[in-house]
C-alpha positions as CSV (number, residue, x, y, z in Angstrom):
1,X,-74.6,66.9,-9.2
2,X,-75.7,69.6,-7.1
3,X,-77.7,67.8,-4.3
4,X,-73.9,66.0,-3.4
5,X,-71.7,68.9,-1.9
6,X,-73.4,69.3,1.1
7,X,-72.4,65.4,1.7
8,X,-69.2,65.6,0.8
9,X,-68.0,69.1,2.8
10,X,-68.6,67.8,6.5
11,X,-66.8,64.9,5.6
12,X,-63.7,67.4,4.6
13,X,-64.3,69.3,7.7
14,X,-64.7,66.0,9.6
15,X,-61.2,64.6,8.3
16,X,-59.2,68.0,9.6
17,X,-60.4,68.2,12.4
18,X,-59.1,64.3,13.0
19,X,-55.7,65.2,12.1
20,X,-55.5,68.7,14.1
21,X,-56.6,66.5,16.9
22,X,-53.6,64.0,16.3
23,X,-51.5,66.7,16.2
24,X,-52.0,68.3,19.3
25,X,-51.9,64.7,21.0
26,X,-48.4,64.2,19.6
27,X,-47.1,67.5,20.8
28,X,-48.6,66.8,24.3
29,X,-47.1,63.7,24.4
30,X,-43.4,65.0,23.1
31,X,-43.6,68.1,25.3
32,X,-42.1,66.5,28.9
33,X,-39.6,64.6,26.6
34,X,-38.6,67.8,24.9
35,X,-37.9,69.7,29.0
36,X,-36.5,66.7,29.7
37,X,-33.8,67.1,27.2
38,X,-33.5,71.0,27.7
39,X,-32.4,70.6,31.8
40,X,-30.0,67.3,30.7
41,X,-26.9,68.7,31.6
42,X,-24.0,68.8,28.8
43,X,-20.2,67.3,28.8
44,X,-17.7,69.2,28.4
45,X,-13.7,69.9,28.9
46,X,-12.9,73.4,30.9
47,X,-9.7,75.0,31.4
48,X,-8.6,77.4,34.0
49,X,-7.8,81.1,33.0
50,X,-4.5,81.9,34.6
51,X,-2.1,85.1,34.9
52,X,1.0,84.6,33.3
53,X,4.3,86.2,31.4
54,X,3.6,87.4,28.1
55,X,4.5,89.2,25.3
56,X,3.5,90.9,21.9
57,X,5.0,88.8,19.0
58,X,5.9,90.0,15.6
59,X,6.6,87.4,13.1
60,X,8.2,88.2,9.8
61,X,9.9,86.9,6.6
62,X,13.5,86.8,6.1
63,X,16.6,85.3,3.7
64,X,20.1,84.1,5.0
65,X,22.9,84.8,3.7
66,X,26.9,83.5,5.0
67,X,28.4,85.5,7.7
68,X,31.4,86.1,5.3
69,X,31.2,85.2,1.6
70,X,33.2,86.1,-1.5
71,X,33.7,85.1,-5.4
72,X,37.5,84.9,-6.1
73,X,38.5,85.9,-9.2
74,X,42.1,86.6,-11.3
75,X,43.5,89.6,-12.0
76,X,46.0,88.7,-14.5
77,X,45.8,86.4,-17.8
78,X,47.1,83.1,-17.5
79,X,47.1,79.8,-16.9
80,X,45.9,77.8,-14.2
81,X,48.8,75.4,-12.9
82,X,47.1,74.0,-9.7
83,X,43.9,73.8,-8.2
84,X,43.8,72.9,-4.3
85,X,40.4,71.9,-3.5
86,X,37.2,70.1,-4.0
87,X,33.5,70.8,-3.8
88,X,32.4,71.5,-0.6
89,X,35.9,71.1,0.7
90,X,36.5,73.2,4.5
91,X,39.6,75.4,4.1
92,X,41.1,77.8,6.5
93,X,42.5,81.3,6.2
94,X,45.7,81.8,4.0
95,X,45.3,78.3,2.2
96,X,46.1,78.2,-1.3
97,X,43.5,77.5,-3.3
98,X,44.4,78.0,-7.4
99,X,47.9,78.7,-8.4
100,X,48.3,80.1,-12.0
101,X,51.5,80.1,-14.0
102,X,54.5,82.0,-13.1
103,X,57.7,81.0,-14.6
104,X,58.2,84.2,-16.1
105,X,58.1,86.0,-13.2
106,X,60.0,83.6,-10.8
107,X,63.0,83.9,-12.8
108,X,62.7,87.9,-12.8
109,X,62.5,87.5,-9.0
110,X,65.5,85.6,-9.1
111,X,68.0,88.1,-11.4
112,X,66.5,91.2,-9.6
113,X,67.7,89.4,-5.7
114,X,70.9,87.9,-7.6
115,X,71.5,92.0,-8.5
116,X,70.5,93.0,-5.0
117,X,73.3,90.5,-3.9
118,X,75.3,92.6,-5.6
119,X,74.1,95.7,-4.6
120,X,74.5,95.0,-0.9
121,X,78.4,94.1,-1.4
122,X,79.0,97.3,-3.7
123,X,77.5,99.0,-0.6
124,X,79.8,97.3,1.8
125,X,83.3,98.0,0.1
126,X,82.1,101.8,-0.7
127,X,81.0,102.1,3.4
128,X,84.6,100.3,4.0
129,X,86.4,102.8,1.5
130,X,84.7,105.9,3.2
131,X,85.0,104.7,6.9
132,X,88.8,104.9,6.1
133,X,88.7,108.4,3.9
134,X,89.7,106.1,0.9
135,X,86.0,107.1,-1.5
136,X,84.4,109.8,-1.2
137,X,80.5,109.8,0.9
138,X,78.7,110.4,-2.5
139,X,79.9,106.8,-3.7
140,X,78.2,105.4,-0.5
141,X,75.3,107.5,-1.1
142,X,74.9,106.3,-4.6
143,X,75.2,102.6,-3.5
144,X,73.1,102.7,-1.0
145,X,70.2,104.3,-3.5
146,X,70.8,101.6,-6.2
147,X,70.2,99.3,-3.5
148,X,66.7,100.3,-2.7
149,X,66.1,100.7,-6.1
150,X,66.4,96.7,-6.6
151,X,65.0,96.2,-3.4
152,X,61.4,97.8,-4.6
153,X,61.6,95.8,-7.9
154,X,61.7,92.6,-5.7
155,X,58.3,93.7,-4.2
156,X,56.8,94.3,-7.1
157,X,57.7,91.0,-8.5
158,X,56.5,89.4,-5.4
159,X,53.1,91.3,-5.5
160,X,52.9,90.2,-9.1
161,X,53.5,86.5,-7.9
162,X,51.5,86.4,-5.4
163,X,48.4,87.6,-7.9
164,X,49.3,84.4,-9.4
165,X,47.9,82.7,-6.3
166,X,44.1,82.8,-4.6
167,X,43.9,82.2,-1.3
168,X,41.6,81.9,1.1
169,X,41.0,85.3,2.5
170,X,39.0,83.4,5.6
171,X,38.1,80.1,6.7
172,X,34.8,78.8,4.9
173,X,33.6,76.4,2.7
174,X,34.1,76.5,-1.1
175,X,31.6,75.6,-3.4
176,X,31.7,73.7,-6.8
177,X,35.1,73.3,-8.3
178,X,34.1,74.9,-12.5
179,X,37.8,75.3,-13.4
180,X,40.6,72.7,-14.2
181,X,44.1,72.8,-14.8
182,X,45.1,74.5,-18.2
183,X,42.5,76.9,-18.2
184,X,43.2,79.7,-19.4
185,X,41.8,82.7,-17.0
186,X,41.3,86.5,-17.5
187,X,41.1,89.3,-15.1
188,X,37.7,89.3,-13.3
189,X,37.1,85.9,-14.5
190,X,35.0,84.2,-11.3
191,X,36.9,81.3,-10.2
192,X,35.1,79.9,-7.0
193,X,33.4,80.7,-4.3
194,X,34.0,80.9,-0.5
195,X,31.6,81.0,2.2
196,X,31.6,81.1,6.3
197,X,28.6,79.3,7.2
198,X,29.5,78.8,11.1
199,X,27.1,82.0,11.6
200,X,24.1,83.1,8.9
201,X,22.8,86.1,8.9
202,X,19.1,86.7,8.6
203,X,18.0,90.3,6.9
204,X,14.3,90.7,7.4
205,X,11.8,93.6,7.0
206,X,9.4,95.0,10.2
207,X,7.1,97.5,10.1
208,X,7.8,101.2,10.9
209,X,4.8,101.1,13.4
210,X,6.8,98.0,15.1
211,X,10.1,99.6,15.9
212,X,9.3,100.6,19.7
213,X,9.9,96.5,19.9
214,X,13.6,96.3,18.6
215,X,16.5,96.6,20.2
216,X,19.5,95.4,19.6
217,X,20.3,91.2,21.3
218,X,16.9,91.3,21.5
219,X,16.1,87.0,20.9
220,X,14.3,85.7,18.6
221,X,13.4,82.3,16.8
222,X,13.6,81.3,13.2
223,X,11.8,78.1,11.2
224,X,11.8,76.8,7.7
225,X,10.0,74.5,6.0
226,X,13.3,72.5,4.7
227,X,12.8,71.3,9.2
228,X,9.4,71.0,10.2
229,X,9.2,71.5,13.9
230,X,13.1,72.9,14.7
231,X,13.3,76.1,15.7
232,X,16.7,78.3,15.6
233,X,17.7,80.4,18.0
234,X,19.1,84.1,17.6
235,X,19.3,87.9,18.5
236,X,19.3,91.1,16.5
237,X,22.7,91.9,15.7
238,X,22.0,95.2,13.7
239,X,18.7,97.6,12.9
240,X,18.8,99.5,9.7
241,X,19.6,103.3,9.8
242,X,16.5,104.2,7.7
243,X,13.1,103.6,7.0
244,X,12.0,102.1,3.1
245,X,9.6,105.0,2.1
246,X,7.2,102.8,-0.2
247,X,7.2,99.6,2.1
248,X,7.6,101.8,5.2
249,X,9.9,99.1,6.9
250,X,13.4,99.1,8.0
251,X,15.9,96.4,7.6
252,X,16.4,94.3,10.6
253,X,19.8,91.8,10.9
254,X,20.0,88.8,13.4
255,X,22.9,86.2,13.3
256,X,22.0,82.6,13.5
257,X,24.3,79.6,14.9
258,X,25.2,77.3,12.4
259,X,27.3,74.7,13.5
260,X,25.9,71.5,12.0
261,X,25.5,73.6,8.8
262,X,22.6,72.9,8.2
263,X,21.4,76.5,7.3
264,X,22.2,77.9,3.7
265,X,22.3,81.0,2.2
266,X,19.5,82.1,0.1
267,X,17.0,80.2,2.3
268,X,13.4,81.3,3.4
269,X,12.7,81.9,7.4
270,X,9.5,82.6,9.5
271,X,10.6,84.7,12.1
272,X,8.7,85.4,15.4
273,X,10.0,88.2,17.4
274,X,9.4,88.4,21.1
275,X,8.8,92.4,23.1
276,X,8.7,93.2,26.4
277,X,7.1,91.1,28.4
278,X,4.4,91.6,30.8
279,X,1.8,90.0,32.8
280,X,-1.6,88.7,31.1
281,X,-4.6,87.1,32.0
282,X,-4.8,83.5,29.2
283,X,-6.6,81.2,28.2
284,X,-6.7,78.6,25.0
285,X,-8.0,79.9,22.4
286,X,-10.7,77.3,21.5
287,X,-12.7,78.8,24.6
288,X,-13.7,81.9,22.4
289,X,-17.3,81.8,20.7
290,X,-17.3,84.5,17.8
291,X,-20.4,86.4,17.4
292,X,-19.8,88.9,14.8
293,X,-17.0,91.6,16.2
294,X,-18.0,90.5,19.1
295,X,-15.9,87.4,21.4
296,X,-18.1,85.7,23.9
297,X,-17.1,82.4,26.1
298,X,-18.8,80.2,28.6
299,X,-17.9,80.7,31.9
300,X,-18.4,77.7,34.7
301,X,-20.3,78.5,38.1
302,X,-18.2,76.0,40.4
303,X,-21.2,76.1,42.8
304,X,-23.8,75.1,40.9
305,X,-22.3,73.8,37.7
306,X,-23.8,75.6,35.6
307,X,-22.4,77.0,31.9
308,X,-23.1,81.3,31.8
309,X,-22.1,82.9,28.7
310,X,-19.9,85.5,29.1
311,X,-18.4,88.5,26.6
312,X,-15.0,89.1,26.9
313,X,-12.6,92.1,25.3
314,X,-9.3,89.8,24.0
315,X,-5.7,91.4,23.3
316,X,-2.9,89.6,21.4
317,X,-3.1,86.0,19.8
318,X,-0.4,83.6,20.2
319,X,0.3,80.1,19.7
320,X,-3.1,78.7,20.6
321,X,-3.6,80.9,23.7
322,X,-5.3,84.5,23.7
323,X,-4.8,87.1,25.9
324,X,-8.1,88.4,28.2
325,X,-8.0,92.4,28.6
326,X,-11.8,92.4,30.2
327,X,-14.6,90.2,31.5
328,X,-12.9,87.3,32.7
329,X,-10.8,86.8,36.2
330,X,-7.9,84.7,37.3
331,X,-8.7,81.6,38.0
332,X,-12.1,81.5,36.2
333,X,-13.2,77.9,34.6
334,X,-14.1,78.3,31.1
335,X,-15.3,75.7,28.8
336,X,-13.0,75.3,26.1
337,X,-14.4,71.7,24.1
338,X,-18.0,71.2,24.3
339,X,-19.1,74.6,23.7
340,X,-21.3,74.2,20.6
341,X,-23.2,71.8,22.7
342,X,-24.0,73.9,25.6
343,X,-25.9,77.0,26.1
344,X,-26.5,79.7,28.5
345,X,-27.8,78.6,31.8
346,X,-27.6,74.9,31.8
347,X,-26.3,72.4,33.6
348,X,-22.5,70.8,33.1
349,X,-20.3,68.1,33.5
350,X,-16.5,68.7,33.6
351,X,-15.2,65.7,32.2
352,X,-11.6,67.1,32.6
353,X,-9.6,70.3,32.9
354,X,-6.7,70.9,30.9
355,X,-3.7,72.7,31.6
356,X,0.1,72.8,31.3
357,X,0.5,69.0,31.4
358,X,-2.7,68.0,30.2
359,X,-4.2,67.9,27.0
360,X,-7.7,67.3,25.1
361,X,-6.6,64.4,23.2
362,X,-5.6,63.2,27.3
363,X,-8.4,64.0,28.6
364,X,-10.7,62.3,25.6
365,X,-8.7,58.9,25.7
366,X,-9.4,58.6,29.1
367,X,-12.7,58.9,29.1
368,X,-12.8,56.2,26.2
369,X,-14.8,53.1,27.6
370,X,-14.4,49.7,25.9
371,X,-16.0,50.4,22.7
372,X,-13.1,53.0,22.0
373,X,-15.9,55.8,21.7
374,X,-15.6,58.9,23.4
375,X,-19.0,60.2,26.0
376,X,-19.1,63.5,24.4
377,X,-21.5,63.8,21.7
378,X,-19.3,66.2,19.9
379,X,-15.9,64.3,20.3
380,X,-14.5,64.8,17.1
């Protein structure tokens, strides 16, 4: 057993050395391949950065509520002897909308201006009487008196009648009829409601830190989710006098139009509030390569065509685009689809540049050949 190892270890040796030697070969042979593919130059989309107007948002979360709204109610007991309207129904100011009973008091209202009638001519014959020295001045003193005295008990049996009726105190829209004819009603009983939906009013919250932004008719839009992609204009009709001390907000009010009606009280809004605006340096946002705390981007050498990678000091965020505070100038070509694919120092291809009227999904379909595949390796 002994006299066999010396056989069998340069065979071992012999075997290793084979493969080390394949190895090497390989990776001489793959080595041009391997520089070839590092100088191939990479495709990708570019935008231009551009100065332009622009101005801190602040977006918030607010509920509407009707421009005018109210919940009638009685303030007598009775019975209800009419009802004037119908769910949903448009009514305008002054319109009689629920009429309780009021014999009792319509026939008071007609003895008390049957004994005004009577008053008046008592007062006549006793001015007569005294314009001719016949009565005394007392009696048309006294006449006179009783007739205001009747006079005041007619307006108090008017205001009682006309507690017997709910009107509209302005034009609206009611909402679901509850109460029916007979019904008996007591004082502070709710009867219906009434709301003027042609403006809403929108009461959200901002932070204390964000007041320098508010003024009052300053715009602003408004979406919710019941209509995806329709925004609603407004302004700031009123800022709250002071500050919540837990929340450390204040109140702000806009007013909405409404005339299709198709906002409602109670209903959720996104708001997004625009400042003063001034002028920025953009570009989309899909140009930025995050490292860390850190924002980086590939910037395009026209001359050459060649992809240098670039940090950059950003400012505000805003629907897509990001504003550029340092390391970047106007008119700069940054590369803004293709990025992952391309690294410092090598060669590009601009397959298109996108801007105002041009987007990604443009520039990608027409670089579609037949086949319906895109030439960019990362085309998602």
């Amino acid at each position: 057993m002994p006299s066999s190892l010396p056989r069998i270890a340069p065979r071992w040796w012999l075997r290793c050395a084979h493969l080390t030697l394949g190895w090497l070969l390989l990776l001489m042979a793959l080595t041009p391949t391997l520089a070839q593919a590092q100088d191939a130059s990479s495709t990708v989309i570019a935008s231009r950065a551009d100065t332009r107007i622009w101005s801190d948002q602040l977006s918030a979360l607010g509920t509407l509520k009707a421009d005018e709204s109210v919940t009638l109610s009685a303030t007598v007991t009775e019975i209800v002897s009419e009802v004037s309207f119908e769910d949903g129904q448009n009514v305008a100011a002054g319109d009689v909308l629920i009429r309780l009973e009021d014999g009792e008091e319509q026939a008071q209202l007609r003895a008390a201006q049957a004994l005004r009638d009577e008053r008046r001519n008592a007062l006549s014959r006793a001015s007569q009487l005294q314009a001719r020295n016949l009565a005394p001045r007392a009696n048309v003193e006294d006449s006179r008196a009783q007739l205001r005295q009747v006079e005041a008990q007619i307006d108090e049996i008017e205001a009682r009648l006309a507690a017997h009726q709910l009107r509209a105190p302005f034009a609206g829209e009611v909402g679901f009829r509850d109460i029916s004819v007979g019904s008996l009603v007591t004082p502070g009983m709710a009867l219906l409601t009434l709301d003027k939906l042609d403006v809403v009013k929108l009461d959200f919250q901002v932070p204390e830190s964000r007041i320098a932004l508010l003024s009052q008719g300053l715009p602003l839009t408004a979406k919710s989710s019941a209509y995806p992609g329709t925004r609603f204009e407004g302004q700031i009709a009123s800022i709250g006098t002071r500050i919540e001390p837990v929340s450390r907000s204040i109140t702000v009010r806009a007013k909405l139009a409404n005339d299709e009606r198709r906002l409602r009280p109670g209903m959720l809004m996104e708001v997004t509030l625009d400042g003063a605006s001034r002028q920025a340096l953009v570009i989309p946002e899909a140009a930025l390569i995050p490292e860390g705390r850190r924002q980086s981007l590939l910037v395009i050498d026209e001359a050459e065509m060649i992809a240098h990678q670039r940090n950059v000091t950003i400012g505000a965020r805003r629907a897509g685009r990001v504003e550029i505070l340092d390391g970047l100038r106007d008119g700069d070509l940054v590369v803004i689809h293709g990025s992952q694919a391309t690294r410092d120092g090598q060669a590009v291809k601009v397959l298109g540049i996108v801007d105002d009227s041009t987007t990604v999904a443009d520039i990608l379909q027409r670089s579609r050949p037949a086949t319906g595949r895109s030439t960019m390796a990362d085309d998602a």
